[in-house]
C-alpha positions as CSV (number, residue, x, y, z in Angstrom):
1,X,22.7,-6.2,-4.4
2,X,21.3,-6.3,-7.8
3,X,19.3,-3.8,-9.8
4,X,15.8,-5.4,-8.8
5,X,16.5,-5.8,-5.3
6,X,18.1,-1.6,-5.0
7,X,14.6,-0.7,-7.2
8,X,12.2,-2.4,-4.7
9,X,14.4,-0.4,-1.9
10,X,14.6,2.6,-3.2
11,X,10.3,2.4,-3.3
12,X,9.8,1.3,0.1
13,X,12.1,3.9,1.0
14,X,10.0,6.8,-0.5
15,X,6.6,5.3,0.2
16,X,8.6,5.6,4.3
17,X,9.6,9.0,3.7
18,X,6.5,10.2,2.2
19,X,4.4,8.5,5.3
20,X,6.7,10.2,7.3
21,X,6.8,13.4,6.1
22,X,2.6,13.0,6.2
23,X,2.3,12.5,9.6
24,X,4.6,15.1,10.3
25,X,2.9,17.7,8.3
26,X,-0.5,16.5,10.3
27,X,1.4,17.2,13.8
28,X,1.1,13.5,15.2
29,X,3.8,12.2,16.7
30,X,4.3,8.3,16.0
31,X,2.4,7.3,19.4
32,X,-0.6,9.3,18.2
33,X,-0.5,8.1,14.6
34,X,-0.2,4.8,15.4
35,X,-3.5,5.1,17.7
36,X,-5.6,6.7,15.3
37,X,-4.8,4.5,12.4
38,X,-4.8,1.6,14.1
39,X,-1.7,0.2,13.7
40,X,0.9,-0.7,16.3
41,X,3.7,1.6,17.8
42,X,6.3,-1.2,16.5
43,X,5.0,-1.5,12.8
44,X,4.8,2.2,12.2
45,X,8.7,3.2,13.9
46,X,9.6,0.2,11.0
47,X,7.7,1.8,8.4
48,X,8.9,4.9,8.6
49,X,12.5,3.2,8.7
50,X,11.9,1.9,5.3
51,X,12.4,-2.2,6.7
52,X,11.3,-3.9,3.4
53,X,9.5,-6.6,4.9
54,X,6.1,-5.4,6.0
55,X,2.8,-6.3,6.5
56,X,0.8,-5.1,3.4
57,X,-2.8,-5.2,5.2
58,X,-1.4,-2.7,7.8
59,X,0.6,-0.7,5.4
60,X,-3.2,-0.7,3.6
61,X,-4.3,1.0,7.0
62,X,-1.9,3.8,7.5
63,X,-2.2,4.6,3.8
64,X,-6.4,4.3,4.1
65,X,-6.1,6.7,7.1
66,X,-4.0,9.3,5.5
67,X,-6.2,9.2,2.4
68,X,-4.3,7.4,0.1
69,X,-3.4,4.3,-2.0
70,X,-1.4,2.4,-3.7
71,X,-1.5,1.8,-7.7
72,X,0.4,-0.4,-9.9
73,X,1.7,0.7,-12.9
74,X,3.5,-0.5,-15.8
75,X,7.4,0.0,-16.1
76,X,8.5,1.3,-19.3
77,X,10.2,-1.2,-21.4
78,X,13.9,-0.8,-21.3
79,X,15.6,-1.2,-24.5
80,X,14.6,-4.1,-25.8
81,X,14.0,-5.3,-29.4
82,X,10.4,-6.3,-30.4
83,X,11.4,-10.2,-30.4
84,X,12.8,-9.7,-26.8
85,X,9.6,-8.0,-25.9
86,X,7.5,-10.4,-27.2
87,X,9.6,-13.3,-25.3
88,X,9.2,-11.7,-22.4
89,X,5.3,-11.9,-22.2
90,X,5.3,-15.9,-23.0
């Protein structure tokens, strides 16, 4: 597995954990989350399991419901030189 791929997984596994750990901490079990957010049963067990390929429009939903979102944000450079930087961006 290469760095990329073990950085993407790593981030879908906290973004499962932390959806986890929400509904949890809001005493639903995953029937009753699933129901109210309107998601299916299926979707949310593979969620929380941290299964890398998911529908974004339904992981949209269960974030929506909890009262969340996602943002992007920039990665810091890692040490590169200003001509590798620059190269980078064309």
């Amino acid at each position: 597995m290469n760095q990329d791929n073990l950085h993407k997984d790593i981030n879908i596994i906290n973004i499962s954990s932390q959806i986890r750990s929400l509904r949890k901490k809001n005493g639903l079990t995953q029937i009753e989350f699933a129901k109210r957010a309107g998601v299916g049963l299926r979707f949310l067990r593979e969620l929380e399991s941290g299964k890398v390929t998911i529908r974004m429009d339904k992981l949209m939903q269960v974030l929506d419901f909890l009262g969340y979102h996602l943002e992007l944000k920039r990665n810091e450079p890692q040490h590169t030189t200003e001509h590798e930087e620059t190269d980078s961006l064309l």
